[in-house]
N, C-alpha and C positions, 0 to 999 in steps of 0.2 A: 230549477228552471235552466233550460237550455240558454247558453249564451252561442251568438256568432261574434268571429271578430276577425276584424280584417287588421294587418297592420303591416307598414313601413319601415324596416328597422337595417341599419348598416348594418348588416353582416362581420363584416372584419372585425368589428369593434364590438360586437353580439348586443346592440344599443339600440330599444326603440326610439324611431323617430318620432313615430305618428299610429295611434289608433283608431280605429272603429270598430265600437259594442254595440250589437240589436240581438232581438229575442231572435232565435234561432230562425223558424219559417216563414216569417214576413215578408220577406223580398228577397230578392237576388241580388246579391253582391256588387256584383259586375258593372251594373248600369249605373249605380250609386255611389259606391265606395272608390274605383278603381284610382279616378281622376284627380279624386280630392286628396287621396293618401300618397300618389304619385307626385303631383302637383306639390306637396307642402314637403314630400322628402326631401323634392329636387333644391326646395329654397332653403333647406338644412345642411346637404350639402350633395355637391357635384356628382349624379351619377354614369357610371358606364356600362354597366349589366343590369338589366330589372328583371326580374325571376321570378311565375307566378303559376301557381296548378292549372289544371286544365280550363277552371271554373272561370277565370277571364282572360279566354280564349276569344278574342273576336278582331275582327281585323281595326276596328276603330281606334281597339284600344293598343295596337301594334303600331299605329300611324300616328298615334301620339306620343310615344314613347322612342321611336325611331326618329320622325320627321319635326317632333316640335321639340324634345328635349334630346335630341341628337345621344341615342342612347340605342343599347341592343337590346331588344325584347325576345325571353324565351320562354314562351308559353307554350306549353307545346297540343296540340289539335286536339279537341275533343272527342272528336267521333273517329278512331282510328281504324276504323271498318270501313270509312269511308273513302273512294278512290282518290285521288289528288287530282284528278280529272272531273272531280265533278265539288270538288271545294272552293270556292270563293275567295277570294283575295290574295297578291303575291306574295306576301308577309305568314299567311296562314300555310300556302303548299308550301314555302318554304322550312314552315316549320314541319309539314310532313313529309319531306325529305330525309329534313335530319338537324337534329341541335348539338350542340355539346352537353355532352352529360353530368362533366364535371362542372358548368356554369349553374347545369340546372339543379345538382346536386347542394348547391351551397343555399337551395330555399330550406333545407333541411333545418339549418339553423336557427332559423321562424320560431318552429316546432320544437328547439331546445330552450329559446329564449321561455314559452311561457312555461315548456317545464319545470325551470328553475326558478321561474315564479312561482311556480303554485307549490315546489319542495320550499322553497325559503319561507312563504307568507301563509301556504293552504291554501286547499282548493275549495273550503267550502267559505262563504260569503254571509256576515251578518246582518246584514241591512234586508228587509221586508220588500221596500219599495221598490220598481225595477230603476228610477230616477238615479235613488241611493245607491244601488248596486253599481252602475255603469260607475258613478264618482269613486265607489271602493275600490274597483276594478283600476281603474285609471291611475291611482293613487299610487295605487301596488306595482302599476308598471312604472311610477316617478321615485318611487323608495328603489326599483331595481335597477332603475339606471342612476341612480346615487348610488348606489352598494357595489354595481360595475365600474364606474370609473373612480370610484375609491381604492377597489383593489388594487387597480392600475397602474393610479397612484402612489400607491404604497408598492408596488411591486419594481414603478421605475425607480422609488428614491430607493429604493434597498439593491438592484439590482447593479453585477459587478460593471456590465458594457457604459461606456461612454455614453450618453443620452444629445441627439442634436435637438437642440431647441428651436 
């Protein structure tokens, strides 16, 4: 079975924050996910770049990311076919202008976090129920951010440099 997932994770630190699992075609992400996983990253911890595909591209979710949690939003335009003359919202022609590529470049990461979930734990799931799945799921990304900042750990007490605490 198809899993979607949307998820919040600090970058720097390759650490999920926050996830979201539903069956793949059910809904659209966007109207659902965007705010709740935004919303709980920010109370985890302080952001300055949010970085998301095209798929929550909408001006709402630009003016809550810019204007409520005073942050840069780079999503960049769905429909790139479409003029900037005839796109909707300042936040959105802005983004078809032009973004940096390298801010947008670091959503990649996302996309390495679960890979090394599913090389560390497997990609296939043995729970029946989709209930059970979403908690297996879940689990496996709380075993990978123990296993992340373990290494970390282990990396700064072995490591030669000074550490500021």
């Amino acid at each position: 079975m198809d899993k979607s997932r949307s998820c919040g994770a600090d970058v720097l630190q390759q650490i999920n924050c926050k996830i979201r699992i539903r069956r793949a075609p059910t809904r659209h992400d966007n109207n659902i996910d965007f705010r709740p996983i935004i919303t709980r990253t920010s109370n985890i911890l302080s952001l300055s770049v949010v970085t998301a595909d095209n798929g929550y591209d909408s001006e709402d979710n630009h003016l809550f990311v810019r204007e409520d949690l005073h942050a840069l939003s780079v999503n960049p335009a769905r429909n790139e076919h479409v003029p900037k003359w005839r796109t909707c919202g300042r936040y959105r022609k802005q983004m078809k202008r032009g973004y940096s590529k390298l801010l947008y470049n670091q959503r990649n990461k996302d996309d390495t976090i679960v890979y090394v979930i599913k090389r560390l734990f497997g990609e296939h799931l043995m729970s029946r129920l989709t209930r059970t799945q979403n908690r297996e799921l879940a689990f496996r990304c709380i075993i990978y951010n123990m296993h992340r900042l373990t290494n970390q750990i282990t990396l700064m007490m072995f490591s030669t440099k000074p550490v500021k605490l």
